[in-house]
C-alpha positions in Angstrom: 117.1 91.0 102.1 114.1 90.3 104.7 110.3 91.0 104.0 108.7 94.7 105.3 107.7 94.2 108.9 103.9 95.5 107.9 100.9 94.0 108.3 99.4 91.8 105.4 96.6 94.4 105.5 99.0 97.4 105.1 100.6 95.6 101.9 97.6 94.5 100.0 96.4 98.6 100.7 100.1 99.6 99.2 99.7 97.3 96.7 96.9 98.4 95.5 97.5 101.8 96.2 100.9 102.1 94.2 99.7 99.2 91.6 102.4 97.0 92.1 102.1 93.1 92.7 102.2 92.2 96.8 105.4 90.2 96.2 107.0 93.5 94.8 105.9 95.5 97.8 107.0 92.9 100.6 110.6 92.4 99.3 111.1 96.4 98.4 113.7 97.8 99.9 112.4 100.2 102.8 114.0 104.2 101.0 112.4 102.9 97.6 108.7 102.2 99.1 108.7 105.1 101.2 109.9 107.4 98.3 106.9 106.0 96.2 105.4 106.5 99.0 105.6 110.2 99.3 104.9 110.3 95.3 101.6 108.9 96.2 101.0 111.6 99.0 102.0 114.5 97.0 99.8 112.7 93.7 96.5 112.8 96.2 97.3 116.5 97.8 97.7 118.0 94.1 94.5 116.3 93.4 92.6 117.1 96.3 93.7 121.1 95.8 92.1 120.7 91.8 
C-alpha cells in the first residue's frame, strides 16, 4: 500500500488532531482515516452545540 498523497502539514494536523503517531496516519488506508475523520467532525459539532 502507498503513503496518503497529503501534505506533511495536513498529516502532522491529523496526527495530532486524531492522536495517532504520523507514521500511522501516512500509511492508513484512505475509508479508515476518513471515517475517523468524520468521528472527529461529529466529536467537534456535539461539542460546539454544548
Amino acid at each position: 500500500m502507498k503513503p496518503l498523497q497529503i501534505s506533511a502539514d495536513t498529516a502532522q494536523k491529523l496526527a495530532q488532531s486524531l492522536n495517532l503517531p504520523l507514521e500511522q496516519i501516512m500509511h492508513m488506508p484512505q475509508h479508515i482515516l476518513i471515517s475517523k475523520m468524520l468521528e472527529l467532525e461529529k466529536n467537534n459539532n456535539s461539542n460546539e452545540k454544548n
